[in-house]
mmCIF file as gemmi writes it, N, C-alpha and C atoms, coordinates in Angstrom:
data_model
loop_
_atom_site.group_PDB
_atom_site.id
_atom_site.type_symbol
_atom_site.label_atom_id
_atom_site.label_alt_id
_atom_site.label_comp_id
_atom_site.label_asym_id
_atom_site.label_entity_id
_atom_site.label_seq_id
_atom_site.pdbx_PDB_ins_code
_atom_site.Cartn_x
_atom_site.Cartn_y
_atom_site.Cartn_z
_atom_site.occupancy
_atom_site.B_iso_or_equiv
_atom_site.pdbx_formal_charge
_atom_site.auth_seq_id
_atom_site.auth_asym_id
_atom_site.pdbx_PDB_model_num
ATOM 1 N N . UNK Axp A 1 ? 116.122 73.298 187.058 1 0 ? 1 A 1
ATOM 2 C CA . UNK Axp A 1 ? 117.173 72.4 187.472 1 0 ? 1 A 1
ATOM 3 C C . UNK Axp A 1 ? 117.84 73.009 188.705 1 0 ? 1 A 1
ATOM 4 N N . UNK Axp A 2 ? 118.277 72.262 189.838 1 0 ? 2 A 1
ATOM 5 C CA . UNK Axp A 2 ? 118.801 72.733 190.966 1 0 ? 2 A 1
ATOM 6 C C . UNK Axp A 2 ? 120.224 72.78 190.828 1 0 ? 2 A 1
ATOM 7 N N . UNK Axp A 3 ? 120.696 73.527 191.6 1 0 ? 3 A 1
ATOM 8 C CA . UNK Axp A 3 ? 122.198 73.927 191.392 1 0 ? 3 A 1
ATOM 9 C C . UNK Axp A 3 ? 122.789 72.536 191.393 1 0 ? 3 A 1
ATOM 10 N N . UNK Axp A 4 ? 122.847 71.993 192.356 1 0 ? 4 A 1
ATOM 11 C CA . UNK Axp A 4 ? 123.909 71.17 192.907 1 0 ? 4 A 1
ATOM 12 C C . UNK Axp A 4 ? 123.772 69.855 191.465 1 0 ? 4 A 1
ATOM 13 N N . UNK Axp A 5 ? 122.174 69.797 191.294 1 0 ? 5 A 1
ATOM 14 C CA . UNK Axp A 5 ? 121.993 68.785 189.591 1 0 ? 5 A 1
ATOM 15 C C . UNK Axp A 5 ? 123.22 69.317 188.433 1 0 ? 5 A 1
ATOM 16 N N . UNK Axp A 6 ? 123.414 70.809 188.542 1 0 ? 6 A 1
ATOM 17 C CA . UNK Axp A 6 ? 123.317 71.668 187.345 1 0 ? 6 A 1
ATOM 18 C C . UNK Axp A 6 ? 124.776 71.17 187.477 1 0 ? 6 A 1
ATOM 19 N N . UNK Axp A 7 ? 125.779 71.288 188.937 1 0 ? 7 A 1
ATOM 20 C CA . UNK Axp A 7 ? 126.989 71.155 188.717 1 0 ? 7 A 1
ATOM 21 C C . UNK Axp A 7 ? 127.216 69.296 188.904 1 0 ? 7 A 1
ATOM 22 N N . UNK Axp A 8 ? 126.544 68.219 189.234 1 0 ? 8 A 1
ATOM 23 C CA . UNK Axp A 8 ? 127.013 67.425 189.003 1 0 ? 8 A 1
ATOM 24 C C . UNK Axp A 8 ? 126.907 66.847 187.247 1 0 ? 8 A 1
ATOM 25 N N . UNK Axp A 9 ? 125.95 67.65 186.427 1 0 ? 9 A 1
ATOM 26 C CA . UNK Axp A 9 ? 126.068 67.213 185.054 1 0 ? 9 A 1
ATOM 27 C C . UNK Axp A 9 ? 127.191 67.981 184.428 1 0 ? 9 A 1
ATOM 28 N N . UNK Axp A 10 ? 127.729 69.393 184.965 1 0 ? 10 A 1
ATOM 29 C CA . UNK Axp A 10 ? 129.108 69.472 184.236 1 0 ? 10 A 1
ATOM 30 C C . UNK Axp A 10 ? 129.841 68.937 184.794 1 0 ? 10 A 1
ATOM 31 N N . UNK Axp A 11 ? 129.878 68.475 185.582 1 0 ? 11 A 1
ATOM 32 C CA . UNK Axp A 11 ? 131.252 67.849 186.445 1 0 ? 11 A 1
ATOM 33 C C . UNK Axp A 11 ? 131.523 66.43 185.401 1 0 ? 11 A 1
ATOM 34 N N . UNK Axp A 12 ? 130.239 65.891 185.151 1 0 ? 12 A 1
ATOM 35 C CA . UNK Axp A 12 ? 130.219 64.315 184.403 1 0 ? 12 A 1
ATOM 36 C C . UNK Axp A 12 ? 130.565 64.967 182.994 1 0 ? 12 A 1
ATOM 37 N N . UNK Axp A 13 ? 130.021 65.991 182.711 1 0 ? 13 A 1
ATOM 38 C CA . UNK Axp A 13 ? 130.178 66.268 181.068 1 0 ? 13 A 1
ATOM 39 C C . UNK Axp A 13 ? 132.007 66.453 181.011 1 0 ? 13 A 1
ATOM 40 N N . UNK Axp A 14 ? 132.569 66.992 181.749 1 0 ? 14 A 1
ATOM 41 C CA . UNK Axp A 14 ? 133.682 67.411 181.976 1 0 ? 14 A 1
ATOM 42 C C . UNK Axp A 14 ? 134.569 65.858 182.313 1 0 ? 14 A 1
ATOM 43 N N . UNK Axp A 15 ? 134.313 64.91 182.649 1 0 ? 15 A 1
ATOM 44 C CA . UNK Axp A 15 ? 135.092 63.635 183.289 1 0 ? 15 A 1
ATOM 45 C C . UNK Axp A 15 ? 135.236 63.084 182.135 1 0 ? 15 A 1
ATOM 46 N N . UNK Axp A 16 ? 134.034 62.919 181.242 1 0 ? 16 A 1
ATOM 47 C CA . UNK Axp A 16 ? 133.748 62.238 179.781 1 0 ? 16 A 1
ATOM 48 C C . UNK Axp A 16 ? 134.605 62.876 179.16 1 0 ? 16 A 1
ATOM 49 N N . UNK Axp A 17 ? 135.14 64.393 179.051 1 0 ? 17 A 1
ATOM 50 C CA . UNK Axp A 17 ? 135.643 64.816 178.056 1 0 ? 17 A 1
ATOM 51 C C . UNK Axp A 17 ? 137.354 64.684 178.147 1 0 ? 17 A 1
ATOM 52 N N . UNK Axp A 18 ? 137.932 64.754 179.473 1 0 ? 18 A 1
ATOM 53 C CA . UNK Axp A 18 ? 138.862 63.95 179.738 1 0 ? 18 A 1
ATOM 54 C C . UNK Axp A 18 ? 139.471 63.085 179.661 1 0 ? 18 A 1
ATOM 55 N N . UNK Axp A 19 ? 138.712 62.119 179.792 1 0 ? 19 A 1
ATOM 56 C CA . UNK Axp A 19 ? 138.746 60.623 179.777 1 0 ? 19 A 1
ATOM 57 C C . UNK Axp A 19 ? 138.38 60.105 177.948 1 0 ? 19 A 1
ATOM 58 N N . UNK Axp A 20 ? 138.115 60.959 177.468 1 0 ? 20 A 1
ATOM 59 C CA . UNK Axp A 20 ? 137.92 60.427 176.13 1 0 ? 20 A 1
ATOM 60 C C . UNK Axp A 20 ? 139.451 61.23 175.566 1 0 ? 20 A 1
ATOM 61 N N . UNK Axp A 21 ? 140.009 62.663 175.737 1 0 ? 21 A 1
ATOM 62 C CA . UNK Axp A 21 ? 140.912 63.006 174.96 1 0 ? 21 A 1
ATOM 63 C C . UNK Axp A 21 ? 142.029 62.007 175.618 1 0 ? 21 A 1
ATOM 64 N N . UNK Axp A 22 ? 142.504 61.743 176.828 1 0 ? 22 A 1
ATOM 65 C CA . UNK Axp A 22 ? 143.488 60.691 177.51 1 0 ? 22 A 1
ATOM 66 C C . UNK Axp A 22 ? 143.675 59.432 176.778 1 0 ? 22 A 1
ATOM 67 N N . UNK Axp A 23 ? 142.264 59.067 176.291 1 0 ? 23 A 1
ATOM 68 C CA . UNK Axp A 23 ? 142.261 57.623 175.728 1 0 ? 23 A 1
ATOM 69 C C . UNK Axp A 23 ? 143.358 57.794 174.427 1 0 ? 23 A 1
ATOM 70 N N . UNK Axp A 24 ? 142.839 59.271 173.818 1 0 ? 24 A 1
ATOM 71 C CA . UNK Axp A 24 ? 143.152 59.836 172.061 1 0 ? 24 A 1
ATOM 72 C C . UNK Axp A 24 ? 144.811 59.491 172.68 1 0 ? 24 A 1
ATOM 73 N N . UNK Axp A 25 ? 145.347 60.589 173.407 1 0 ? 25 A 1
ATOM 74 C CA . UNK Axp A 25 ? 146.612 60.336 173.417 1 0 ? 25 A 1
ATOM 75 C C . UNK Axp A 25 ? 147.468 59.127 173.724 1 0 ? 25 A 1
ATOM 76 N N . UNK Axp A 26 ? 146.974 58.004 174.702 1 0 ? 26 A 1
ATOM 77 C CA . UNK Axp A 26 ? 147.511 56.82 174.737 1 0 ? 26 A 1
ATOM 78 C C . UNK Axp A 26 ? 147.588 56.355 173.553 1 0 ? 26 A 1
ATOM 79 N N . UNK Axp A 27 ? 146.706 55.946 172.972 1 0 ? 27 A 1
ATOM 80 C CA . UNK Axp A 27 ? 146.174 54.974 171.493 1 0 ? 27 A 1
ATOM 81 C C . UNK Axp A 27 ? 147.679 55.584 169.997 1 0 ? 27 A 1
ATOM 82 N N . UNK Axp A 28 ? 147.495 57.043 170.235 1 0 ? 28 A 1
ATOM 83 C CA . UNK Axp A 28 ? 148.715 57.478 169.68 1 0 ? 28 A 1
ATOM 84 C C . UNK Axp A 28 ? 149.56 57.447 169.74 1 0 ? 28 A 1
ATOM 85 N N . UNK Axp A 29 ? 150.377 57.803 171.031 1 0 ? 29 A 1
ATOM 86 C CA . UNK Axp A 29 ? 151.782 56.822 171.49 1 0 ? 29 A 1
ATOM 87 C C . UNK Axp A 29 ? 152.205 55.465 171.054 1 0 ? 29 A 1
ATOM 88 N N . UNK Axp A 30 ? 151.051 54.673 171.383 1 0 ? 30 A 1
ATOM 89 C CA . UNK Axp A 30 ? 151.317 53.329 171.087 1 0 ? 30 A 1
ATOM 90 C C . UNK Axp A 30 ? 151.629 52.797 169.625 1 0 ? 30 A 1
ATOM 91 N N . UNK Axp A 31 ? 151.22 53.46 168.697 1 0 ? 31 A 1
ATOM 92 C CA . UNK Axp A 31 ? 151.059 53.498 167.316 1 0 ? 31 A 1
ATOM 93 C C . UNK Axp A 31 ? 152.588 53.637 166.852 1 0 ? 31 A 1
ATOM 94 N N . UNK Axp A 32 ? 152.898 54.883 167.422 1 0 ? 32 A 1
ATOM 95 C CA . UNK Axp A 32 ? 154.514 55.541 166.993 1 0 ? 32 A 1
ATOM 96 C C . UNK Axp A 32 ? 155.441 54.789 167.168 1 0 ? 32 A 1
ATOM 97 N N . UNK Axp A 33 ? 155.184 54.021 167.971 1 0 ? 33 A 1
ATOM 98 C CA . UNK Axp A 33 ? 156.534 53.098 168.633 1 0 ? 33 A 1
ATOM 99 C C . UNK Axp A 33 ? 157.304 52.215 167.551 1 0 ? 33 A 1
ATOM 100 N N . UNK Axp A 34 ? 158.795 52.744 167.322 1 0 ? 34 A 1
ATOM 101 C CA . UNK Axp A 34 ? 159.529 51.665 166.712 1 0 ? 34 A 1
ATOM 102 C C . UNK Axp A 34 ? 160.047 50.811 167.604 1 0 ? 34 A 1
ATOM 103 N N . UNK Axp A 35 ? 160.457 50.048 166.097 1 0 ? 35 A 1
ATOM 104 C CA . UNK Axp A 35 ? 161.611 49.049 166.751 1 0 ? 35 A 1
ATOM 105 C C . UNK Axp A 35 ? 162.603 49.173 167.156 1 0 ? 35 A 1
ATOM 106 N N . UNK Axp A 36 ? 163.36 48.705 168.051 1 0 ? 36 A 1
ATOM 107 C CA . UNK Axp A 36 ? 164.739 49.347 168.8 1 0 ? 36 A 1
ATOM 108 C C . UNK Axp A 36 ? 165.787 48.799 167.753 1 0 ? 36 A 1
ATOM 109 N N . UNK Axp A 37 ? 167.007 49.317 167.133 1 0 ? 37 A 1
ATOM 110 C CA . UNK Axp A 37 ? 167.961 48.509 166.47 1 0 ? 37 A 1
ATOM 111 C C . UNK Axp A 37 ? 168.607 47.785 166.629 1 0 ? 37 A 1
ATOM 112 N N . UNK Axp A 38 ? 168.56 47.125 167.687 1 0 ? 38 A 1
ATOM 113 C CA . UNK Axp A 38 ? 169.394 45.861 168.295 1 0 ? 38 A 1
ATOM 114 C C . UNK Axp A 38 ? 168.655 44.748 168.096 1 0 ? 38 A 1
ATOM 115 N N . UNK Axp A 39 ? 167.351 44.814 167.444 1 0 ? 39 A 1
ATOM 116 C CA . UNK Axp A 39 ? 166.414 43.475 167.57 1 0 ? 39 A 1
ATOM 117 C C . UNK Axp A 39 ? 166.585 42.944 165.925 1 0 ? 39 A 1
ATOM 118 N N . UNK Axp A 40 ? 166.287 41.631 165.819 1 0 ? 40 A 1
ATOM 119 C CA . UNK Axp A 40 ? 166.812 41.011 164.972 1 0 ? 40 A 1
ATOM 120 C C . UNK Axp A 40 ? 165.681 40.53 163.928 1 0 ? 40 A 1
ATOM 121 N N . UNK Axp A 41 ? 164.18 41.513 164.075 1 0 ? 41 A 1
ATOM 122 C CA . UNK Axp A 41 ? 163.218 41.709 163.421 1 0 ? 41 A 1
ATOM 123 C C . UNK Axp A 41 ? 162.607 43.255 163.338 1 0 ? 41 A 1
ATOM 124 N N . UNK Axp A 42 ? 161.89 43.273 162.574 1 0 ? 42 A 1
ATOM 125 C CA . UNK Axp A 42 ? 161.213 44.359 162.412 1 0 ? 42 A 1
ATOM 126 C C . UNK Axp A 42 ? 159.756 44.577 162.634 1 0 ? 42 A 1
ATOM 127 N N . UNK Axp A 43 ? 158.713 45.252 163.347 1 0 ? 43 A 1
ATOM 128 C CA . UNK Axp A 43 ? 157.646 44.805 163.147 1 0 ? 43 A 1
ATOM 129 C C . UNK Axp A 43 ? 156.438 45.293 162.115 1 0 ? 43 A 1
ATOM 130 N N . UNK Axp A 44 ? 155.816 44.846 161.751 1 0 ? 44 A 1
ATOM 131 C CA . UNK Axp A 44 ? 155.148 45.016 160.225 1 0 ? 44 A 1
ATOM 132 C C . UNK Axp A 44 ? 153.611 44.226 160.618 1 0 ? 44 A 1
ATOM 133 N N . UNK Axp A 45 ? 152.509 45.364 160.56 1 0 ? 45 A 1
ATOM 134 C CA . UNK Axp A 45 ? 151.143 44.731 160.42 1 0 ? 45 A 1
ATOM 135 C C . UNK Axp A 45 ? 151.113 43.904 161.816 1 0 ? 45 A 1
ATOM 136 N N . UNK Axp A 46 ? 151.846 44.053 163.287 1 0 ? 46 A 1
ATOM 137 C CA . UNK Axp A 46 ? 151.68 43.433 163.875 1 0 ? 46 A 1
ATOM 138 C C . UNK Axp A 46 ? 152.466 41.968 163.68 1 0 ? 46 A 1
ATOM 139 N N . UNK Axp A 47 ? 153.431 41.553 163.18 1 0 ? 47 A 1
ATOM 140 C CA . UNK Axp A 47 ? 153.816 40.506 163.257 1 0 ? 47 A 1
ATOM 141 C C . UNK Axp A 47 ? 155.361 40.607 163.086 1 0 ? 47 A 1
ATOM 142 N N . UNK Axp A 48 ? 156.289 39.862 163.658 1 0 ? 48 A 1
ATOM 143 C CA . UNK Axp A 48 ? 157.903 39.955 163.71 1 0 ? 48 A 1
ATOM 144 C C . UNK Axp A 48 ? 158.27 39.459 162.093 1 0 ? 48 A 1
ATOM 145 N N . UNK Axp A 49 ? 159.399 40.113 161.606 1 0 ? 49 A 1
ATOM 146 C CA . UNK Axp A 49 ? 159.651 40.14 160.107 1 0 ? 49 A 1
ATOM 147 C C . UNK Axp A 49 ? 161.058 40.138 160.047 1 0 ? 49 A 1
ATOM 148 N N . UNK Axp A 50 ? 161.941 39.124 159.975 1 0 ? 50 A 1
ATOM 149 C CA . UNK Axp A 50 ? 163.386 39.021 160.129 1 0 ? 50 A 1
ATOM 150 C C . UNK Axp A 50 ? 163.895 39.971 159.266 1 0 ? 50 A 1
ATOM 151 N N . UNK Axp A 51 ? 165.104 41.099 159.723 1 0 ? 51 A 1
ATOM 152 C CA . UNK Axp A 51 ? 165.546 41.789 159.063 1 0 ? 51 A 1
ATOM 153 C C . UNK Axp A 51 ? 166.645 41.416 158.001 1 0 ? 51 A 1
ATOM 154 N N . UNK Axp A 52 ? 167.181 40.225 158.346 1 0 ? 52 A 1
ATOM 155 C CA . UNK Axp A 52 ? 167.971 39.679 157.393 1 0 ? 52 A 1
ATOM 156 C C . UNK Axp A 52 ? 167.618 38.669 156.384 1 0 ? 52 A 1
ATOM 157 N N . UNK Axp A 53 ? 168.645 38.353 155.052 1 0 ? 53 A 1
ATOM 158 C CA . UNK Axp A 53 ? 168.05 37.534 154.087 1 0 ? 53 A 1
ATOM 159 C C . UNK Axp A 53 ? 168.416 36.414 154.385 1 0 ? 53 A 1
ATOM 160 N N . UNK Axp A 54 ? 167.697 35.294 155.129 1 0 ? 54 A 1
ATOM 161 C CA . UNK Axp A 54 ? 167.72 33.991 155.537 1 0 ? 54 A 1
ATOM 162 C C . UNK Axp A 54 ? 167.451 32.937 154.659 1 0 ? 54 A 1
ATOM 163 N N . UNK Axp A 55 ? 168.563 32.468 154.163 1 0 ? 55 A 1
ATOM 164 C CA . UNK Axp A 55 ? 168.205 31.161 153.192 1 0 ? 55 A 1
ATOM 165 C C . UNK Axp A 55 ? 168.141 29.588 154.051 1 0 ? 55 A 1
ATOM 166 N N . UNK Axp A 56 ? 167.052 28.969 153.919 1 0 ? 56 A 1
ATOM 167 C CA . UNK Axp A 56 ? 167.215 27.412 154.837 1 0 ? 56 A 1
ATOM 168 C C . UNK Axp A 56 ? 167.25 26.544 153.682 1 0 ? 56 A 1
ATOM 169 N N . UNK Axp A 57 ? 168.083 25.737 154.176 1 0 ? 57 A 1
ATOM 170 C CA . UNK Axp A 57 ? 168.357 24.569 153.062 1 0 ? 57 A 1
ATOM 171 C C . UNK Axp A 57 ? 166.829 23.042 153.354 1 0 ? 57 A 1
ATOM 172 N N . UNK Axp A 58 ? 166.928 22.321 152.834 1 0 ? 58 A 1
ATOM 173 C CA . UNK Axp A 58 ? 166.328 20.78 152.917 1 0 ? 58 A 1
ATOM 174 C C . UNK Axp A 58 ? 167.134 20.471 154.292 1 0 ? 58 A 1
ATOM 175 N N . UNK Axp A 59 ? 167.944 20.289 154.564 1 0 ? 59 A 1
ATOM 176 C CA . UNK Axp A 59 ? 169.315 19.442 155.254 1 0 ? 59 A 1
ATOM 177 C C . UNK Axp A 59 ? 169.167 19.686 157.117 1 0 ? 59 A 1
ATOM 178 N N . UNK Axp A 60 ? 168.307 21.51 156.749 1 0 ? 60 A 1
ATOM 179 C CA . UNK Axp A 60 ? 168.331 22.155 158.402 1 0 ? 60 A 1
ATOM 180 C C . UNK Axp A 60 ? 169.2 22.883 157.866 1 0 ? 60 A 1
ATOM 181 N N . UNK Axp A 61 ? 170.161 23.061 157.393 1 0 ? 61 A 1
ATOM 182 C CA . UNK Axp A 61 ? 171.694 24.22 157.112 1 0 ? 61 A 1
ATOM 183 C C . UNK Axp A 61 ? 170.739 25.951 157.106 1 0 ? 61 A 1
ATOM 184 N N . UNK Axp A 62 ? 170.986 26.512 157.091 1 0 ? 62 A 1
ATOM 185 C CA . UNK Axp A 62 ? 170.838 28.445 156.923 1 0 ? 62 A 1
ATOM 186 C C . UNK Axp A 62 ? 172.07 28.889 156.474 1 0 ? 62 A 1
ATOM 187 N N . UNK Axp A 63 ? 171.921 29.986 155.799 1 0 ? 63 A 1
ATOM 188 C CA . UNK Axp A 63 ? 172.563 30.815 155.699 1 0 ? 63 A 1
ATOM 189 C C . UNK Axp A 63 ? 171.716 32.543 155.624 1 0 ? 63 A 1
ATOM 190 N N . UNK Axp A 64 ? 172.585 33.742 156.416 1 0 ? 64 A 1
ATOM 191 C CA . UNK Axp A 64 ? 171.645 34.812 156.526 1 0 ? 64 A 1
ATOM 192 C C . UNK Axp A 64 ? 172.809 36.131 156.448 1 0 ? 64 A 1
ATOM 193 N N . UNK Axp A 65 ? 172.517 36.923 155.805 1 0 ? 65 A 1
ATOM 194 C CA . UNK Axp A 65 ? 172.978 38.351 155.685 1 0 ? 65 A 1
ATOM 195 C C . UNK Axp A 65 ? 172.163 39.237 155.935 1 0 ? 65 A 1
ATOM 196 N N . UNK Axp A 66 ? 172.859 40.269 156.715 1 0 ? 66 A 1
ATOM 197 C CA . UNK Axp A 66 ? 172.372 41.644 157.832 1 0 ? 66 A 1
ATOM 198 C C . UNK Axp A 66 ? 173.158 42.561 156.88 1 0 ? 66 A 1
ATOM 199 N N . UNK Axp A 67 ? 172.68 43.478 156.833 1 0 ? 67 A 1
ATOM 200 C CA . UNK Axp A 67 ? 172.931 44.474 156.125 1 0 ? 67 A 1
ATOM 201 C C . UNK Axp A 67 ? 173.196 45.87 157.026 1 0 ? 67 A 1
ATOM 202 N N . UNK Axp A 68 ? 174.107 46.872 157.653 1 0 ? 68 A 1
ATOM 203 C CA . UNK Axp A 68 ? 173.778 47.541 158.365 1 0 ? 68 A 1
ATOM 204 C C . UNK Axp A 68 ? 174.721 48.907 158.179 1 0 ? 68 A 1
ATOM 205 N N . UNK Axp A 69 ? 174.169 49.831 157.416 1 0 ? 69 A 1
ATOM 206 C CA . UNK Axp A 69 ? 175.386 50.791 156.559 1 0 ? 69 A 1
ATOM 207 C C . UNK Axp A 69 ? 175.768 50.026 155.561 1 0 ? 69 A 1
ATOM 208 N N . UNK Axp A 70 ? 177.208 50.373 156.021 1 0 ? 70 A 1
ATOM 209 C CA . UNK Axp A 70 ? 178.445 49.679 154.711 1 0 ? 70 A 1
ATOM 210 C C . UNK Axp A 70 ? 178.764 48.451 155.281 1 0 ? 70 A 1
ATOM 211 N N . UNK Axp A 71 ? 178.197 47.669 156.432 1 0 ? 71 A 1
ATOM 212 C CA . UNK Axp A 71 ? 178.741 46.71 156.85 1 0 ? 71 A 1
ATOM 213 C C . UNK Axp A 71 ? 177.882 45.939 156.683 1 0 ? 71 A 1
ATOM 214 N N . UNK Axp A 72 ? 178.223 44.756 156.981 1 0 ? 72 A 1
ATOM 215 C CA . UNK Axp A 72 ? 177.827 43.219 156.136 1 0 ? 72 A 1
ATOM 216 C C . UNK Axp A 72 ? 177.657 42.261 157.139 1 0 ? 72 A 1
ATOM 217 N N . UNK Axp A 73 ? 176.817 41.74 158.125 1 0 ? 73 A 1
ATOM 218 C CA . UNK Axp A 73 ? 177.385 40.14 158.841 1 0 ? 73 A 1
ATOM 219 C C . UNK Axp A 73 ? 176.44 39.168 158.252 1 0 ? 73 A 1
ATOM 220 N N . UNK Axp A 74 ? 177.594 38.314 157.806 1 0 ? 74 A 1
ATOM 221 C CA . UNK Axp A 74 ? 176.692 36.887 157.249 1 0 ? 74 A 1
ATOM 222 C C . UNK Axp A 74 ? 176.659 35.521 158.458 1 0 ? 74 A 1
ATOM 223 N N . UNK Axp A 75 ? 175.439 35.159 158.461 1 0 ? 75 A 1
ATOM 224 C CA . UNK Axp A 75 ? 175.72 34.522 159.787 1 0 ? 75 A 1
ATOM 225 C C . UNK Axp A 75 ? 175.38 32.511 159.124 1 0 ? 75 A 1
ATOM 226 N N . UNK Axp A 76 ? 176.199 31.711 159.359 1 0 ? 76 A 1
ATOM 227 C CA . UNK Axp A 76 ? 175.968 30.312 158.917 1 0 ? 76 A 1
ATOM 228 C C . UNK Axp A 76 ? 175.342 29.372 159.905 1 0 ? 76 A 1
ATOM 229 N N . UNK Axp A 77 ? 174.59 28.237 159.472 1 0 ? 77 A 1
ATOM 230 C CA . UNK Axp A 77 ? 174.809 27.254 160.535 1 0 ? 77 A 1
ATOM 231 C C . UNK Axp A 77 ? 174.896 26.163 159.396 1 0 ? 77 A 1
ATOM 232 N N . UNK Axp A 78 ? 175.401 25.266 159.776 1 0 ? 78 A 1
ATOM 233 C CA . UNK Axp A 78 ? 175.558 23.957 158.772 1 0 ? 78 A 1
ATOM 234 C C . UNK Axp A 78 ? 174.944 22.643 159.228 1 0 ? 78 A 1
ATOM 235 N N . UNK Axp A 79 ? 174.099 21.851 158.776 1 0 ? 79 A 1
ATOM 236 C CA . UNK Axp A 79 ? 173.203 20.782 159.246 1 0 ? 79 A 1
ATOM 237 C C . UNK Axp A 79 ? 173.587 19.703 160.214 1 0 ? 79 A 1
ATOM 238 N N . UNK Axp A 80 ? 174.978 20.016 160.635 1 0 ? 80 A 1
ATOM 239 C CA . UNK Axp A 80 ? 175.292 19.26 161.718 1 0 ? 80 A 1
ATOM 240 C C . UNK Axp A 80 ? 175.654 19.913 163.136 1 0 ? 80 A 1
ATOM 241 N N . UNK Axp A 81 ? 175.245 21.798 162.599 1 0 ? 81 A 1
ATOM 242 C CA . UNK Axp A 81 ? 175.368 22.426 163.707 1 0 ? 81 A 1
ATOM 243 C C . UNK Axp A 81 ? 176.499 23.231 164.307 1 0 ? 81 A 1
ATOM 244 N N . UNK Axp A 82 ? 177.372 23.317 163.2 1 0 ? 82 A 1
ATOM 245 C CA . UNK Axp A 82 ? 178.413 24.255 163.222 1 0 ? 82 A 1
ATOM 246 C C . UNK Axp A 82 ? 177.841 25.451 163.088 1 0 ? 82 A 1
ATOM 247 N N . UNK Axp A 83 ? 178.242 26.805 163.689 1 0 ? 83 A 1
ATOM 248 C CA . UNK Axp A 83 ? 177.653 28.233 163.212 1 0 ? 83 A 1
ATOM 249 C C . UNK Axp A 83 ? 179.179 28.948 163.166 1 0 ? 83 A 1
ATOM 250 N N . UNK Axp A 84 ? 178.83 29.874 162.477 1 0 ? 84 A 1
ATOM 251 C CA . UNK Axp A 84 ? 179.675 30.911 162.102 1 0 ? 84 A 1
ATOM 252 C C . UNK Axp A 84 ? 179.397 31.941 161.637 1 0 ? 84 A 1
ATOM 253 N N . UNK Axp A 85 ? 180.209 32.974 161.994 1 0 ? 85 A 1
ATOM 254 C CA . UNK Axp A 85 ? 179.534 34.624 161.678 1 0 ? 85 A 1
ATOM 255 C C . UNK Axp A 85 ? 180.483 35.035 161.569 1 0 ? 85 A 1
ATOM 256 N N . UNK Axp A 86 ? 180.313 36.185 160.233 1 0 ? 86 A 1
ATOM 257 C CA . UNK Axp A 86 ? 181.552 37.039 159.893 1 0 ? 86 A 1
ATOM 258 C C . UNK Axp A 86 ? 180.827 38.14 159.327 1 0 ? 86 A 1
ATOM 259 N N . UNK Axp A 87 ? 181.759 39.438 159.74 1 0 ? 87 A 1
ATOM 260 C CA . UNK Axp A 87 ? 181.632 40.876 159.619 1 0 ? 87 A 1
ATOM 261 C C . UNK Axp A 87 ? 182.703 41.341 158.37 1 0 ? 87 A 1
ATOM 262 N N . UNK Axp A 88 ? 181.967 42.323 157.67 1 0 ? 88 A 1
ATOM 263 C CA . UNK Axp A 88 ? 182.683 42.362 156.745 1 0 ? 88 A 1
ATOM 264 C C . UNK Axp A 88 ? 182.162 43.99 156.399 1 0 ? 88 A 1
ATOM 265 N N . UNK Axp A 89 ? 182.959 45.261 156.327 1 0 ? 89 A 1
ATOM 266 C CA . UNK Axp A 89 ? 182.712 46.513 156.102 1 0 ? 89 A 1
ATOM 267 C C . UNK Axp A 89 ? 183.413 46.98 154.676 1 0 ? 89 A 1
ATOM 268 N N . UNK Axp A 90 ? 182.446 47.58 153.325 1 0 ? 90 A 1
ATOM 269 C CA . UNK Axp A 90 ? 183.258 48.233 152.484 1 0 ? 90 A 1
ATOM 270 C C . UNK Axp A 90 ? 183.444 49.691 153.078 1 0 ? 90 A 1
C-alpha cells in the first residue's frame, strides 16, 4: 500500500469516527430536554399533555385546576364565554 493510500484511509477511518461519536452526542441532548415551567403542558411520548385537571361540560363550559406548590389557580369559562381565574395559596 502506498503512503499517501495508507494516510487517506486513516484520514476516512478517522472522519467516520467523528462523525459517528458527534451524531451520539446530539441525539442525547435532544432526549434530556424538559419542559420549561411556564408552559401549560407537559410533554409525554412525544405528544402535549395538559398539566391541569380540565373538566368540559356538554354546553362548551370548562372548568380547570393548576396545581403549583401550595398554590392553586382554578381557571373557568362558562358556555356563553365568560372566563375567570382565581389564585388561591394554603
Amino acid at each position: 500500500m502506498s503512503m499517501s493510500r495508507a494516510k487517506w484511509v486513516t484520514g476516512a477511518a478517522l472522519a467516520v469516527i467523528l462523525t459517528g461519536s458527534a451524531g451520539a452526542t446530539v441525539q442525547s441532548t435532544g432526549n434530556d430536554a424538559a419542559t420549561p415551567k411556564n408552559f401549560n403542558y407537559e410533554i409525554r411520548d412525544g405528544k402535549r399533555v395538559p398539566k391541569g385537571n380540565r373538566v368540559t361540560n356538554a354546553d362548551g363550559s370548562w372548568r380547570e385546576e393548576v396545581r403549583v406548590g401550595s398554590c392553586t389557580t382554578v381557571k373557568q369559562k362558562t358556555a356563553n364565554g365568560d372566563y375567570s381565574e382565581t389564585h388561591k395559596c394554603d
